[in-house]
N, C-alpha and C positions, 0 to 999 in steps of 0.2 A: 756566373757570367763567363762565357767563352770567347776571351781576348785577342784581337786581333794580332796576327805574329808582325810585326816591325818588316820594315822592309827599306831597301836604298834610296834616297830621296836621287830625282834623273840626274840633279848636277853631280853627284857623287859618282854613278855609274857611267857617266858622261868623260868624267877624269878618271876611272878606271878604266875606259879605252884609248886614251890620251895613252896613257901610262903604258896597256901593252903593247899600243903601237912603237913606242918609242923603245921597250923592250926587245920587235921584232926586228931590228935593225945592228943586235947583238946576237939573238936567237931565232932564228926561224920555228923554234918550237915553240915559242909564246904565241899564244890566245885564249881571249877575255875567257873563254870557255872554260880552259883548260886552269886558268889561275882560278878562277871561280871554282873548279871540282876541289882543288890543293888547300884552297882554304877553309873548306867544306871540312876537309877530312882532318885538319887543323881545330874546325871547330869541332867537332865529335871526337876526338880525343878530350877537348876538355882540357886544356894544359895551359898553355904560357900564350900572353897577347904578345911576347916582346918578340922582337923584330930577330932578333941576334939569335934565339932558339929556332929558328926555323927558315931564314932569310937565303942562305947561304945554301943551304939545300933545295931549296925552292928553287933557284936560279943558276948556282954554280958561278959567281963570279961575275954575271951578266949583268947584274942589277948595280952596281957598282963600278962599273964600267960606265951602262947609261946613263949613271946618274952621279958623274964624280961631281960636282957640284954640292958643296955641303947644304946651299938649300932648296936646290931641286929633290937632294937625297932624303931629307927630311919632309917635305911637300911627298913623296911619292910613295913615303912607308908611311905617310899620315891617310892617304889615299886605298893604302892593303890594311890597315887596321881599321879602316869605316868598314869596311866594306865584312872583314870578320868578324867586328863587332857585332853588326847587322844577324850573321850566320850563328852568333853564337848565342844571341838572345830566338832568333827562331828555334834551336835547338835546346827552351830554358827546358831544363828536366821536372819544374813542379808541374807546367805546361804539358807538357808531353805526358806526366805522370797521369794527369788530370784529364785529360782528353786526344786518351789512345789510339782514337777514331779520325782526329783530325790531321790533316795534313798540312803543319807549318812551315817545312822547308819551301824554300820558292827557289830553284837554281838558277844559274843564265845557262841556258839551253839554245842553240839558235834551233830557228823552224828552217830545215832543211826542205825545201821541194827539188824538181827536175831542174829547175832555170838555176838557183843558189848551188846546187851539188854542180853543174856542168861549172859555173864560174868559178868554184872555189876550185875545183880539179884543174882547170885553166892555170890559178895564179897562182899554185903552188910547187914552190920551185923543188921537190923531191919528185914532182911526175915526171915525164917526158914528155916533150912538147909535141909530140908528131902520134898520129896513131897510125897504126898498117900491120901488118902480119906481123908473126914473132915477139919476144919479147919485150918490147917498148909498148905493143898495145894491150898484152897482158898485166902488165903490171898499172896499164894505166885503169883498166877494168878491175882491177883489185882495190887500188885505191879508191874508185868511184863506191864500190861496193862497202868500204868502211864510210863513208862519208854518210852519217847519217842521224837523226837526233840523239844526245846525250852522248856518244862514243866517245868526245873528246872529253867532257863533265867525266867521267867513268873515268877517263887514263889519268886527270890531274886528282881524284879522289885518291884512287888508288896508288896511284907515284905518292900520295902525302903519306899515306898507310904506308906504303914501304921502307921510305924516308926516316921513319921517325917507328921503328917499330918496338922501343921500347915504351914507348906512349900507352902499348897494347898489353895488359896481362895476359900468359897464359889460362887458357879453359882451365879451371878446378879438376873436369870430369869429363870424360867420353859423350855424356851425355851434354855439357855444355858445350863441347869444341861441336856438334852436331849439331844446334841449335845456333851457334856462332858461324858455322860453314853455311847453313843458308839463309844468311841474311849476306852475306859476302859472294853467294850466287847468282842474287838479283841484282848486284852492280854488275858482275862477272857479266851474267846476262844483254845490258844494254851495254855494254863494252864491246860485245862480240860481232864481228861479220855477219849480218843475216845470208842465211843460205848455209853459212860454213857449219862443218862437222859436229865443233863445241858446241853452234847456236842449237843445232838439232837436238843436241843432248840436253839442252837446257829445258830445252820444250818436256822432254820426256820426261823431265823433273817437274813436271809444273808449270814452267813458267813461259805461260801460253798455252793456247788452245792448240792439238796437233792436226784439227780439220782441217785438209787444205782449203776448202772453201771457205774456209773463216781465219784467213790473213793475222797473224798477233799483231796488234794496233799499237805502234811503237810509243803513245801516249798513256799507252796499261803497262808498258815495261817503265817506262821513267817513273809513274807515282808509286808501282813497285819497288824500283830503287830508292825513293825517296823518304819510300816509309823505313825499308830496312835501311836508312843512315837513320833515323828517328830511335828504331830497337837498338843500331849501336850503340849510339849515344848513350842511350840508356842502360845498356850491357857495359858500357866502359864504368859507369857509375857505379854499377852495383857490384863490379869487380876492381876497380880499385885499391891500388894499397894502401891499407888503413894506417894513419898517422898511429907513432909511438905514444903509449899513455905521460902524461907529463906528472908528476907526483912532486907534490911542494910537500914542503916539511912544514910541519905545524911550527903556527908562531909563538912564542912566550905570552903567558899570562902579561898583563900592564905591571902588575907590582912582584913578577917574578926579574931574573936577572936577562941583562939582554943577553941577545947570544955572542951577539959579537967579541966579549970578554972586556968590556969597560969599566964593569964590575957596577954599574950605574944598571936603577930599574929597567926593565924595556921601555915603561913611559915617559921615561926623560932620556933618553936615547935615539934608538931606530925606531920606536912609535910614539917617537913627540912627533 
């Protein structure tokens, strides 16, 4: 049987926009997006649900700030632990071991078109407000040019990979850190500028068709990234630091002496 991967019941995801809004009035760098890539990359490492291993870097002090209220502050990491929880059973590794082929991750991605990129270009207070010749309208044309599905999912992924990079073993072998580089290319990939240098280089890796009449369909680059977070996941697993063996000393015979020195048998002693 091929089980369905879990996913965020609305009222959950509903209070995790609650959440970053209220975040963006500390940070202008918070969005649903972009906390969604961070704990993405929290659940593929595979490590600690607590708040305290990864909060502080997630936010820098902002989170704490919005939420000095001890049960707003508690109400709001109840709110980033549903919501990794969710991420971290879609990434269960017997799942994935079991059905290589399917595609469990489901991210919050928005659907950028023309009308959502010109308003979010609008309301975001890093463009410039005016366009016309020179500088202010170049850079607002750059900005437009990043705005586009998965870019920001990609920067909060990878801000968690860099965040926490002892989470990551190094590659064994040449041969692994190259099979580890490209699964780290296909996020690289929808991270990038379409149009720009890198993106072009990506293509010529692979990732994309280099036709120009056949557009790469920016919905083949996300379940491209989505699979290689699935390979990491699974790369984190099988590289791993393996726990230290634990070796118990054998116990006393029942009618030998305990060990303890009571001079009493072990069965009327530590193994009564």
């Amino acid at each position: 049987m091929n089980p369905v991967a879990p996913d965020s019941r609305p009222e959950d995801l509903a209070a995790l926009i609650v959440l970053c809004d209220t975040l963006a009035g500390f940070s202008q760098a918070v969005d649903v997006e972009w906390v969604d890539g961070y704990l993405t990359g929290l659940a593929a490492a595979g490590r600690s649900l607590e708040p305290e291993d990864w909060l502080e870097a997630m936010f820098e002090g902002d989170f704490d700030r919005a939420f000095a209220d001890p049960p707003a502050h508690a109400q709001a990491v109840s709110v980033l632990k549903a919501r990794l929880d969710v991420l971290r059973r879609q990434l269960d590794a017997e799942c994935l071991l079991e059905w290589p082929d399917r595609l469990r991750l489901n991210p919050w991605i928005h659907e950028i078109d023309d009308e959502m990129r010109a308003k979010m270009l609008a309301e975001s207070p890093a463009a410039p407000k005016v366009d016309g010749e020179g500088q202010e309208g170049e850079d607002r044309d750059d900005m437009a040019d990043m705005l586009h599905e998965g870019v920001i999912w990609a920067s909060g992924f990878l801000d968690s990979l860099e965040d926490h990079p002892d989470w990551w073993p190094d590659p064994p072998s040449e041969e692994e850190a190259g099979s580890l580089e490209d699964r780290f290319e296909a996020l690289l990939q929808l991270q990038r500028t379409p149009g720009s240098e890198a993106y072009r280089e990506g293509l010529e890796l692979g990732y994309g068709p280099l036709d120009p009449d056949h557009p790469v369909e920016r919905d083949q680059l996300i379940t491209d990234a989505m699979f290689a977070v699935q390979e990491l996941r699974l790369w984190q697993i099988d590289h791993a630091p393996k726990p230290a063996t634990v070796r118990v000393a054998k116990l006393p015979g029942r009618n030998e002496p305990c060990w303890c020195g009571s001079g009493k048998k072990f069965k009327k002693c530590h193994g009564a």
